[in-house]
N, CA, C and O of each residue as an XYZ file, in Angstrom:
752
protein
N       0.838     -1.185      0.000
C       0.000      0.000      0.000
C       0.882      1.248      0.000
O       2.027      1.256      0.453
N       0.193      2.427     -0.606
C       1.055      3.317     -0.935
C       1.239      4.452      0.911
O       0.679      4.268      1.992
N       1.888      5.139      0.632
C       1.973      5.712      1.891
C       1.039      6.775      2.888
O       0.893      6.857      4.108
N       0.242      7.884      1.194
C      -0.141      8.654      1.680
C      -1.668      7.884      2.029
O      -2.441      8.496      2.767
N      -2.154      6.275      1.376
C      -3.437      6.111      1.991
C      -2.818      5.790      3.565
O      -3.597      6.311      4.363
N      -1.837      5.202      4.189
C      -2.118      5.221      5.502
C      -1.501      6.695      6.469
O      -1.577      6.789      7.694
N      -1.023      7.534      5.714
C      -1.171      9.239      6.139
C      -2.860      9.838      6.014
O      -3.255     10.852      6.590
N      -3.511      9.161      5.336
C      -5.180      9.828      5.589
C      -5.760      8.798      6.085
O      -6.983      8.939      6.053
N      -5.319      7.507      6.674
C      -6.074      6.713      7.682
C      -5.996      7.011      9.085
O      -6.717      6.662     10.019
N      -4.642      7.959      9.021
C      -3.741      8.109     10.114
C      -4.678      9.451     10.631
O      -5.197      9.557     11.743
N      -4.738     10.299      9.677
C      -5.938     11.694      9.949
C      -7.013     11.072     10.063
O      -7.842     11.660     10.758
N      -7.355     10.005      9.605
C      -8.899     10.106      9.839
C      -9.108      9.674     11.312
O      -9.845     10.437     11.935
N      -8.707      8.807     11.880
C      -8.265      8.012     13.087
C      -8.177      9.269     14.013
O      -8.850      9.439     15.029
N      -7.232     10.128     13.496
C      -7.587     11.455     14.476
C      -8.574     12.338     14.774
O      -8.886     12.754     15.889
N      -9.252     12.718     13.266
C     -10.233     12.570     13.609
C     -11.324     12.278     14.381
O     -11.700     13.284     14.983
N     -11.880     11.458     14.572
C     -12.517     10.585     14.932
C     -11.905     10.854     16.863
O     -12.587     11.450     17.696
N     -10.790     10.356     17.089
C     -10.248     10.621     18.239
C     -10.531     11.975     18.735
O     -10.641     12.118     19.953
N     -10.664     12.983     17.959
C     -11.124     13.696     18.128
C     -11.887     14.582     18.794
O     -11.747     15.475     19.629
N     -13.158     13.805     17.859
C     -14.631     13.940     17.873
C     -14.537     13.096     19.642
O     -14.815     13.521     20.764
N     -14.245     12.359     19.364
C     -14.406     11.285     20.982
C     -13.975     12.213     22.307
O     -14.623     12.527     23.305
N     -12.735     12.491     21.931
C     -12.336     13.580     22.918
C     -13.229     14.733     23.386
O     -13.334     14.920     24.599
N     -13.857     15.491     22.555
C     -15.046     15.975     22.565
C     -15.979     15.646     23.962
O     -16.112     16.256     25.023
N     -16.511     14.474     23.468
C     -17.889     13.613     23.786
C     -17.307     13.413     25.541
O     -18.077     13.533     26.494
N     -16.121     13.159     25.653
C     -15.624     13.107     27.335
C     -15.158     13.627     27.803
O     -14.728     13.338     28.919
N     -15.002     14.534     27.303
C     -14.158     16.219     27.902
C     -15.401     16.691     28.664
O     -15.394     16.954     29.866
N     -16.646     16.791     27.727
C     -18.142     16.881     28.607
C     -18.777     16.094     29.550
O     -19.630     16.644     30.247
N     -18.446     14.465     29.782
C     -18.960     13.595     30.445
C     -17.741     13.913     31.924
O     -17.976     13.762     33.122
N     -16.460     14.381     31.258
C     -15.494     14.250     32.542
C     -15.772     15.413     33.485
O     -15.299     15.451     34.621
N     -17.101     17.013     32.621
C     -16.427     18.235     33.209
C     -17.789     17.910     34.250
O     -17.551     17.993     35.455
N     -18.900     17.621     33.921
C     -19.976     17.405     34.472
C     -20.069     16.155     35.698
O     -20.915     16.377     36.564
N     -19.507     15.249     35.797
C     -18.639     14.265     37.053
C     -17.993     15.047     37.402
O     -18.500     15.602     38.377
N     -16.351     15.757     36.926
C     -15.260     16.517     37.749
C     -16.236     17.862     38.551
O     -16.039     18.191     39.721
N     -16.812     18.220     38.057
C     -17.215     19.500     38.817
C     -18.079     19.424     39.886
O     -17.886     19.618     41.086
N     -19.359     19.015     39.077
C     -21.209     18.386     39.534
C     -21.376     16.925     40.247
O     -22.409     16.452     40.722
N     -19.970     16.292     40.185
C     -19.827     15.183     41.068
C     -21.478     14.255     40.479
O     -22.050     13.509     41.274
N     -21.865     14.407     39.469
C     -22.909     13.741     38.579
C     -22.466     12.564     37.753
O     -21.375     12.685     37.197
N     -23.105     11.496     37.589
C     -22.453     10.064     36.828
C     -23.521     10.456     35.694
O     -24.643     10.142     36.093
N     -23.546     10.887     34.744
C     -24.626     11.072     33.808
C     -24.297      9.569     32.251
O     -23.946      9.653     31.074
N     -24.517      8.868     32.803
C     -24.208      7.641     31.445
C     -25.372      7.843     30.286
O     -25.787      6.849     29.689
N     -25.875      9.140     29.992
C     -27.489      9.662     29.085
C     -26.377     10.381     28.429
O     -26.600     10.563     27.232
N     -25.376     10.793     28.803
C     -24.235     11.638     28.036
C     -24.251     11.624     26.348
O     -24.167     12.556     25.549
N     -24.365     10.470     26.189
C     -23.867     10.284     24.697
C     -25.365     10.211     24.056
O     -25.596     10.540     22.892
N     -26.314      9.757     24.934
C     -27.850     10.658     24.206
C     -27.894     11.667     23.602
O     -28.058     11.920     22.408
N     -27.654     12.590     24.960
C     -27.792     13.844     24.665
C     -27.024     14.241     23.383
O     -27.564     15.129     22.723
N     -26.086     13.839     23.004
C     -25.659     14.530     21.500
C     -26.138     13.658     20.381
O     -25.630     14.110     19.354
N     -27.018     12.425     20.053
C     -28.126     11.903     19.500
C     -28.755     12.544     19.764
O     -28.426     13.333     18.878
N     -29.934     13.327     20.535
C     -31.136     13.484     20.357
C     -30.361     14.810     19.883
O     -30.615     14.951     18.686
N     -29.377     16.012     20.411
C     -29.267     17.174     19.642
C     -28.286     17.311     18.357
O     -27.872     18.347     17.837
N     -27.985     15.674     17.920
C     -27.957     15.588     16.447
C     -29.211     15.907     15.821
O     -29.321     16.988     15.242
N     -30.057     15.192     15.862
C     -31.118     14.916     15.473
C     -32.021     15.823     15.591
O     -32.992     15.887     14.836
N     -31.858     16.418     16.302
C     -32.650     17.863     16.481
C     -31.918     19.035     15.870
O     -32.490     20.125     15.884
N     -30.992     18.956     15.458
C     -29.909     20.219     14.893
C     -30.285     19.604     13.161
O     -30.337     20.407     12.230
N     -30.560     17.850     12.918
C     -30.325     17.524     11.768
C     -31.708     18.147     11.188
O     -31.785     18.662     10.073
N     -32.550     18.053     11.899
C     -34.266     18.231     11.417
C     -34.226     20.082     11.582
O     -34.598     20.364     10.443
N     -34.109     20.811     11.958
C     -33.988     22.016     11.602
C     -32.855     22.493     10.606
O     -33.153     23.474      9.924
N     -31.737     22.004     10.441
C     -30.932     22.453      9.086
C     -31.847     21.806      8.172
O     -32.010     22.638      7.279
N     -32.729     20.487      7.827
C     -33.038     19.936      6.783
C     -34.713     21.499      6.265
O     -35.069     22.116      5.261
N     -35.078     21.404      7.511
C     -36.024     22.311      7.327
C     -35.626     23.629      7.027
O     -36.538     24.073      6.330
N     -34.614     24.653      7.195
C     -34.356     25.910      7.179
C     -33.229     26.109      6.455
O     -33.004     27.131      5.807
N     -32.541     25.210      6.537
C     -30.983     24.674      5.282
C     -30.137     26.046      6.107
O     -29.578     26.823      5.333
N     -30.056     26.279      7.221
C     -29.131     27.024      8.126
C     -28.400     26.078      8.634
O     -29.034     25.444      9.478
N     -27.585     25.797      8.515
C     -26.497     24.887      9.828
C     -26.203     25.526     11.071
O     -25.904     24.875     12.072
N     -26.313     27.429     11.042
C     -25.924     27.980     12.346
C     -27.319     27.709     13.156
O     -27.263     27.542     14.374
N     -28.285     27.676     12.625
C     -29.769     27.999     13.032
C     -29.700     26.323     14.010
O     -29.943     26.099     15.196
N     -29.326     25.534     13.049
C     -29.326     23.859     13.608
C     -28.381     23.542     14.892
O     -28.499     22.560     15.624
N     -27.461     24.536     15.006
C     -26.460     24.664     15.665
C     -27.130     24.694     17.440
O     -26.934     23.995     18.434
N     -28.093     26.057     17.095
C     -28.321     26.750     18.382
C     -29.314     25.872     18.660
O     -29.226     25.303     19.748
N     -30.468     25.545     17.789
C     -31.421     24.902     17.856
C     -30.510     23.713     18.767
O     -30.144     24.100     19.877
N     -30.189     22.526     18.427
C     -29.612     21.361     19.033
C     -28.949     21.662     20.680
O     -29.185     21.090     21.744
N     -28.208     22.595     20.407
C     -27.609     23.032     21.774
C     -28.997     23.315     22.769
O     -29.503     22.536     23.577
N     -29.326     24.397     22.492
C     -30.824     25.239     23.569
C     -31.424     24.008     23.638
O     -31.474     23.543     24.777
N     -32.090     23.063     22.393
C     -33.041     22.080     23.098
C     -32.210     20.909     24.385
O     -32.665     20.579     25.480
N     -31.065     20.552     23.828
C     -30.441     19.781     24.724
C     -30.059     20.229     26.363
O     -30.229     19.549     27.375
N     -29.505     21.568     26.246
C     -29.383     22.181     27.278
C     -30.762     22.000     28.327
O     -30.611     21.733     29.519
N     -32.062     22.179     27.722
C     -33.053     22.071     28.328
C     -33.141     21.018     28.962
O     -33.130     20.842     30.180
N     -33.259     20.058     27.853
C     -33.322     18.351     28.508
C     -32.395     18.254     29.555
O     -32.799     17.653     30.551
N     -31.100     18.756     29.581
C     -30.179     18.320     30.886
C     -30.352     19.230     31.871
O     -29.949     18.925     32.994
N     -30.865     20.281     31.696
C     -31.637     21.456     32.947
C     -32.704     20.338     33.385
O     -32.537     19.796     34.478
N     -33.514     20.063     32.786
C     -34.337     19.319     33.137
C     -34.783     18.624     34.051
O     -35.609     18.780     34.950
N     -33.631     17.229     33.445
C     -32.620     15.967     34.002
C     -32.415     16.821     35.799
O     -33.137     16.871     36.795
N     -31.604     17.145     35.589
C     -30.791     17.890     36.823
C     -32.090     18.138     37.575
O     -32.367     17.267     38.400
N     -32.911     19.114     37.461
C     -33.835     20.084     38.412
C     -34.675     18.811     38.741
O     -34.719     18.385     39.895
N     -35.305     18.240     37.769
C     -36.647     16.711     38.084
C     -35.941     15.354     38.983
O     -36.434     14.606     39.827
N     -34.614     15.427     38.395
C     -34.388     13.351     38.909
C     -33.173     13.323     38.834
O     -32.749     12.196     39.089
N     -32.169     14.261     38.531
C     -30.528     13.921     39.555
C     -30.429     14.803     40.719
O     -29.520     14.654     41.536
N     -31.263     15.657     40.826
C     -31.072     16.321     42.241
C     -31.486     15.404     43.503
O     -30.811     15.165     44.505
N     -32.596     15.022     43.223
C     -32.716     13.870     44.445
C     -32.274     12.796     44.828
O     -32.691     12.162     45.798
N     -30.919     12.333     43.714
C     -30.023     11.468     43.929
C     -28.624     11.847     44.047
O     -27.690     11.185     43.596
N     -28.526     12.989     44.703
C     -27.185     13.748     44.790
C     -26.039     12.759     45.898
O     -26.237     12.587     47.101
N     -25.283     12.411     45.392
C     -23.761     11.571     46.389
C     -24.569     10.298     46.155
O     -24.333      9.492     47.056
N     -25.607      9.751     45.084
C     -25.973      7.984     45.527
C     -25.363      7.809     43.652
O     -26.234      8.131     42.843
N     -24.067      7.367     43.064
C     -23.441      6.963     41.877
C     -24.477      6.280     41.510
O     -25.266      6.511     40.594
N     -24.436      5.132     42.520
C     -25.019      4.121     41.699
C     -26.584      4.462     41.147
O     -26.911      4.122     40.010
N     -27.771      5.352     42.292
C     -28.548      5.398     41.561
C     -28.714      6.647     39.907
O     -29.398      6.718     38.886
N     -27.722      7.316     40.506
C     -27.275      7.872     39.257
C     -27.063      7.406     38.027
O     -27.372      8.034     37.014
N     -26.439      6.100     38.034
C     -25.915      5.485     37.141
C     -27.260      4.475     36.450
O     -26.993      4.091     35.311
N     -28.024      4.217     36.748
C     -29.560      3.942     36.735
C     -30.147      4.487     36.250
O     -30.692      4.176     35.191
N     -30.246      5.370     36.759
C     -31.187      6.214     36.425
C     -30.640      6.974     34.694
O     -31.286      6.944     33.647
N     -29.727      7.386     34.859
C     -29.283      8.014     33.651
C     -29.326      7.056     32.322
O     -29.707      7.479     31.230
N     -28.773      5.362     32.609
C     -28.878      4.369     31.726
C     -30.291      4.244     30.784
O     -30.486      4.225     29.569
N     -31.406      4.147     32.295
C     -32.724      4.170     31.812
C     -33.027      5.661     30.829
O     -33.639      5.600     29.762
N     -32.681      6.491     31.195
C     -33.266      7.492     30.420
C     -32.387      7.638     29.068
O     -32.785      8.423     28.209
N     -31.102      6.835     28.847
C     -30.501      6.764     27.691
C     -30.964      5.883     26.993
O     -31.003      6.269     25.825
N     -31.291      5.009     27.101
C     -32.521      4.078     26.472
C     -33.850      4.679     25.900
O     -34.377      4.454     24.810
N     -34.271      5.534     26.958
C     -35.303      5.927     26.209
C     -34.976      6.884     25.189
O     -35.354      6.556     24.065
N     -34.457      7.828     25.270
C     -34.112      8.573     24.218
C     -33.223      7.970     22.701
O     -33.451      8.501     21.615
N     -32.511      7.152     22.804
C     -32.421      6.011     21.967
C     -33.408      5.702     21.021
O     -33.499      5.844     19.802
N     -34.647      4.907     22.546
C     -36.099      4.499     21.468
C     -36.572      5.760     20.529
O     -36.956      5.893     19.367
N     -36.301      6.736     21.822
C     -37.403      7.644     20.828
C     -36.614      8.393     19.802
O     -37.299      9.236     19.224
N     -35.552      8.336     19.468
C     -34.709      8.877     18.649
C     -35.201      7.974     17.305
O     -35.764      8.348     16.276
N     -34.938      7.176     17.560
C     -35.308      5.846     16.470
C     -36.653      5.780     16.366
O     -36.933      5.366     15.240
N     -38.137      6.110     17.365
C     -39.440      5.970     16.957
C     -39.741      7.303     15.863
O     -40.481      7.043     14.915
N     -39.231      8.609     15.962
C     -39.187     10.105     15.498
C     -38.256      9.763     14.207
O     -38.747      9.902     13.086
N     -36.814      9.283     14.370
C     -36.003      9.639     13.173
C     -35.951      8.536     11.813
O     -35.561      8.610     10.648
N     -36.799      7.122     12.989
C     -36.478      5.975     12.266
C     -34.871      5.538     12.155
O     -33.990      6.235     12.658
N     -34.634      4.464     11.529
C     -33.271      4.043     11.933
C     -32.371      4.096     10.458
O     -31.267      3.638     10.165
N     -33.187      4.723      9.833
C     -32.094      5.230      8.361
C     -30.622      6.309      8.351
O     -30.783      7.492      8.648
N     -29.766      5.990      8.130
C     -28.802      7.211      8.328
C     -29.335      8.546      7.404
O     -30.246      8.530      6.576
N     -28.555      9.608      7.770
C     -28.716     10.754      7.158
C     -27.932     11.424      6.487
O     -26.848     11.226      7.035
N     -27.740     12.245      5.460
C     -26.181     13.044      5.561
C     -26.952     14.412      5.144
O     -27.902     14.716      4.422
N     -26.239     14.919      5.797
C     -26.243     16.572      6.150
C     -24.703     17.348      5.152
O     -23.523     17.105      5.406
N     -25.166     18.182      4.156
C     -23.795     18.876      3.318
C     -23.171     19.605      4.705
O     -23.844     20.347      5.419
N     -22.228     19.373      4.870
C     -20.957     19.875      5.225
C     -21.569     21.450      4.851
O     -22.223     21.659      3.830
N     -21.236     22.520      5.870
C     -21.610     23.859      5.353
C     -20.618     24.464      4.378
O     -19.526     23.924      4.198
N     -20.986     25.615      3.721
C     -20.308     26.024      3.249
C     -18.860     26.602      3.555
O     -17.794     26.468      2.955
N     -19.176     27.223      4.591
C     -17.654     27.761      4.826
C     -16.173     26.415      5.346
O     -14.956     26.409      5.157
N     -17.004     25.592      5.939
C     -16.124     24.427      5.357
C     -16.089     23.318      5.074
O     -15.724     22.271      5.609
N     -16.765     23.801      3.606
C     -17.041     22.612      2.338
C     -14.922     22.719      1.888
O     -14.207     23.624      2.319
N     -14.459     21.654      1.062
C     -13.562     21.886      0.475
C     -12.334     20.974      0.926
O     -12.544     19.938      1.558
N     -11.270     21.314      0.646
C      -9.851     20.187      1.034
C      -8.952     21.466      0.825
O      -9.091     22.507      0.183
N      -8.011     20.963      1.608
C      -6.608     21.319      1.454
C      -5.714     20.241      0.729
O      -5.779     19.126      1.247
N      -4.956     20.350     -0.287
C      -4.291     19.606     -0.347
C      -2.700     19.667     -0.304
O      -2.104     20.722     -0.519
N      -2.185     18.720     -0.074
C      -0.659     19.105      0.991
C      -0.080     17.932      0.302
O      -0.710     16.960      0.720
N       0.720     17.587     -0.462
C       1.836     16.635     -1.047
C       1.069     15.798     -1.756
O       1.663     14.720     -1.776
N       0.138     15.730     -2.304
C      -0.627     15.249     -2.888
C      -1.779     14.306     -2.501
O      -2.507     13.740     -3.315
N      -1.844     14.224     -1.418
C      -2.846     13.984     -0.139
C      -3.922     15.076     -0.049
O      -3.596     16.241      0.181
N      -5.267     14.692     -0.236
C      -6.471     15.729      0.252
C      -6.924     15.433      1.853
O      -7.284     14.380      2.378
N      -6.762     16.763      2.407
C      -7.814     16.213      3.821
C      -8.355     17.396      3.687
O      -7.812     18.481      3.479
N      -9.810     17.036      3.862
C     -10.909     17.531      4.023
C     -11.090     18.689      5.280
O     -10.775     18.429      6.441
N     -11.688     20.099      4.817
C     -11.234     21.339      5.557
C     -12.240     21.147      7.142
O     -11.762     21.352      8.258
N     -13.812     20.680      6.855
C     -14.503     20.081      7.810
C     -13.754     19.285      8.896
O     -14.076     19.496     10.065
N     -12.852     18.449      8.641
C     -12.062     17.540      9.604
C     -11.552     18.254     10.401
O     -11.722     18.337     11.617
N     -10.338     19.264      9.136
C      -9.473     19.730      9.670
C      -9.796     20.514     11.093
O      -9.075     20.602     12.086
N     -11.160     21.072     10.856
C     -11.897     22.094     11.840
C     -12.150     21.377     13.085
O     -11.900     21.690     14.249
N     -12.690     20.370     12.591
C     -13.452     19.349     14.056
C     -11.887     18.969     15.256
O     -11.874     18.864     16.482
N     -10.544     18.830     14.065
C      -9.450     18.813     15.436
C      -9.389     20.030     15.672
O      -9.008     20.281     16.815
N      -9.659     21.059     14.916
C      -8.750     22.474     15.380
C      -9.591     22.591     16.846
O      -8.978     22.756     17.901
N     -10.931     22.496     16.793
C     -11.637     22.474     17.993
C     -11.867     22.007     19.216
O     -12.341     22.557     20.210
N     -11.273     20.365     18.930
C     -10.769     19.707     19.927
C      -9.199     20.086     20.739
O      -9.011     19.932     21.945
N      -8.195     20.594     19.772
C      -7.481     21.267     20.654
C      -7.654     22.244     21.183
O      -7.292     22.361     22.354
N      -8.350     23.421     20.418
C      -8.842     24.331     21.465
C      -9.058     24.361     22.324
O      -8.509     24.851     23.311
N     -10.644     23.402     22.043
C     -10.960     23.245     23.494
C     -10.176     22.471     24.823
O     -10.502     22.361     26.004
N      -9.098     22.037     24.120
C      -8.358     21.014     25.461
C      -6.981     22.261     26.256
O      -6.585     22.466     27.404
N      -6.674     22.781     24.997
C      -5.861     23.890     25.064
C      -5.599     25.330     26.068
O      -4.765     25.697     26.895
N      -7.061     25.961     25.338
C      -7.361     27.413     25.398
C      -9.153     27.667     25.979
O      -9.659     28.774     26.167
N      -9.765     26.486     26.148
C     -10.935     26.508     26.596
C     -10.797     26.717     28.122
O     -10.920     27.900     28.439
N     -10.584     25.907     29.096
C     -10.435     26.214     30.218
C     -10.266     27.436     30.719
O     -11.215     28.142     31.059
N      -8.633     27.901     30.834
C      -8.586     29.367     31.208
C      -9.490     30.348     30.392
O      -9.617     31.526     30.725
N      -9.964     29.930     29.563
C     -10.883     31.275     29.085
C     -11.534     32.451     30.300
O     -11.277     33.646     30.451
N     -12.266     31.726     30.889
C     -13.115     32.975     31.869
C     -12.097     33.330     33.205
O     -12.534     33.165     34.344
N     -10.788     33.801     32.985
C     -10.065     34.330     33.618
C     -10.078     33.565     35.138
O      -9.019     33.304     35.709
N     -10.787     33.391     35.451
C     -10.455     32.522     37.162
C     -11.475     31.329     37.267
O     -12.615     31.109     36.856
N     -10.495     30.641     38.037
C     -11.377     29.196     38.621
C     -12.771     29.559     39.558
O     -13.811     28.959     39.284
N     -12.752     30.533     40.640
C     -13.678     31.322     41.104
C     -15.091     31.824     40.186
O     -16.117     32.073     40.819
N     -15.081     31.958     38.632
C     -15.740     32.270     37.909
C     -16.504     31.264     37.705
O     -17.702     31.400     37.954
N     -16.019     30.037     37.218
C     -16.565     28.552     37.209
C     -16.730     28.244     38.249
O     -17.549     27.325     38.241
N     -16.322     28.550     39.522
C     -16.979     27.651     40.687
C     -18.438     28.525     40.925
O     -19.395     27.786     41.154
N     -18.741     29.981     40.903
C     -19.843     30.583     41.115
C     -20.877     29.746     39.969
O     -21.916     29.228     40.378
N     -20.568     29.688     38.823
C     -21.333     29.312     37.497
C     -21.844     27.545     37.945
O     -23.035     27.237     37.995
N     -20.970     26.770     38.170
C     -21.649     25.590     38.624
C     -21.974     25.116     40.227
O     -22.295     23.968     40.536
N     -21.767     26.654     41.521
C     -22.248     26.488     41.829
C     -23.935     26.666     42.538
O     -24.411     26.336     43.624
N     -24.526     27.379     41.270
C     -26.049     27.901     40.727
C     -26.472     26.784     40.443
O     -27.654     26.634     40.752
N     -25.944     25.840     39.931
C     -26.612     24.339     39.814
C     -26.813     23.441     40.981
O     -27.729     22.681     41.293
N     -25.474     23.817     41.632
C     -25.542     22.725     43.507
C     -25.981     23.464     44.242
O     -25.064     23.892     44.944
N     -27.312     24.074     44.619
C     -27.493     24.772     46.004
C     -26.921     24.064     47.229
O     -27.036     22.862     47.473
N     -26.365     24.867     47.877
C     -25.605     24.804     49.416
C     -24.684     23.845     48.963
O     -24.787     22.814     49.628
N     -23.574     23.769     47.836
C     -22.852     23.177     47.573
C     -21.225     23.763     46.666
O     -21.250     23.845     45.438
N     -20.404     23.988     47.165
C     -19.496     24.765     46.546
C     -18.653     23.667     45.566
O     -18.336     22.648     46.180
N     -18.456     23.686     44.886
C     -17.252     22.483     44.519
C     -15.657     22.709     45.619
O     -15.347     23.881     45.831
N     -15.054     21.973     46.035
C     -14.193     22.169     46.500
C     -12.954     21.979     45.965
O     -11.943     21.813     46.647
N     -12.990     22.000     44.632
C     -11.427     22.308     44.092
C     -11.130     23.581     43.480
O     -10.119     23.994     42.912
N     -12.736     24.330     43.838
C     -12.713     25.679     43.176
C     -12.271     26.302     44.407
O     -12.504     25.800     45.506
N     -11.465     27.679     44.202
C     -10.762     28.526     45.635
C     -11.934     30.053     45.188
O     -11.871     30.879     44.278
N     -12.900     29.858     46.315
C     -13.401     30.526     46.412
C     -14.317     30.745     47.872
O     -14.632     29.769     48.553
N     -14.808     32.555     48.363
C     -15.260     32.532     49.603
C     -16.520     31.509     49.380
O     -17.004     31.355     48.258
N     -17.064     30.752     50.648
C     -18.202     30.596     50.765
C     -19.400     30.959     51.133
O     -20.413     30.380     51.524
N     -18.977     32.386     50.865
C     -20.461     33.259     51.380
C     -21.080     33.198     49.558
O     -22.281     33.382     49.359
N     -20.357     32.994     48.653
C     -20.993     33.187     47.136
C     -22.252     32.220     46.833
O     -22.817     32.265     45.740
């Protein structure tokens, strides 16, 4: 086999690693912080695929599908939180239950609403296209999905200037609960 197909197996693989990195950077910040076992994790970005996919198909906006998917999901895990993980706060295991069951359901109902056909969604415009580099194409969409994953592993964190900032922000979600790796007074 020639070289540059396992140099774009090698990107795609990253890719993909990626995208994954992604998916547990969110499952790790919501345990690390919220001390929450949420195993519905990987729902939640099924049902706000699927909800981002059905408003771009309807409005052919990808930013519109964007916000759409986020706001509805956000809701569902406001939700989650305020109805049926608050009353299991410090019990994992029923956490871990509980969240399973409700990843199941959203599953079903992902599949009763979307049916079980795949979809494809055009790549938006601004990055439709390839770069090509030694005679190897990788695709500018990819390229984006790592640029984002390092970001975010990078330059996401310190963003809001102090740990104190994030401990006030998640701790509006834990009443009478501070996180304690955040350094902050406890009168906040």
């Amino acid at each position: 086999m020639r070289s540059d197909f396992w140099i774009l197996q090698t990107f795609n693989g990253l890719t993909y690693g990626a995208l994954l990195f992604l998916l547990a950077s969110g499952l790790s910040l919501i345990f690390g912080v919220m001390r929450v076992v949420n195993m519905a994790h990987g729902s939640y970005f099924l049902l706000g695929g699927y909800i981002g996919l059905t408003v771009a198909l309807r409005t052919k906006s990808f930013a519109m599908a964007l916000v759409a998917g986020t706001v509805a999901i956000a809701l569902v895990g406001i939700a989650m939180e305020r109805l049926f993980l608050r009353r299991l706060r410090g019990q994992e295991l029923g956490q871990v239950l509980m969240t399973v069951g409700f990843s199941l359901i959203f599953q079903d109902l992902a599949l009763l609403i979307w049916g079980g056909d795949p979809y494809n969604l055009p790549v938006p415009a601004a990055l439709s296209g390839a770069l090509r580099l030694g005679g190897i194409t990788f695709p500018i969409y990819r390229i984006f999905i790592m640029g984002v994953a390092v970001w975010s592993s990078a330059w996401a964190p310190p963003l809001p200037l102090s740990a104190a900032w994030w401990a006030r922000v998640f701790s509006a979600c834990i009443p009478g609960r501070i996180p304690k790796s955040c350094p902050m007074p406890s009168s906040w």
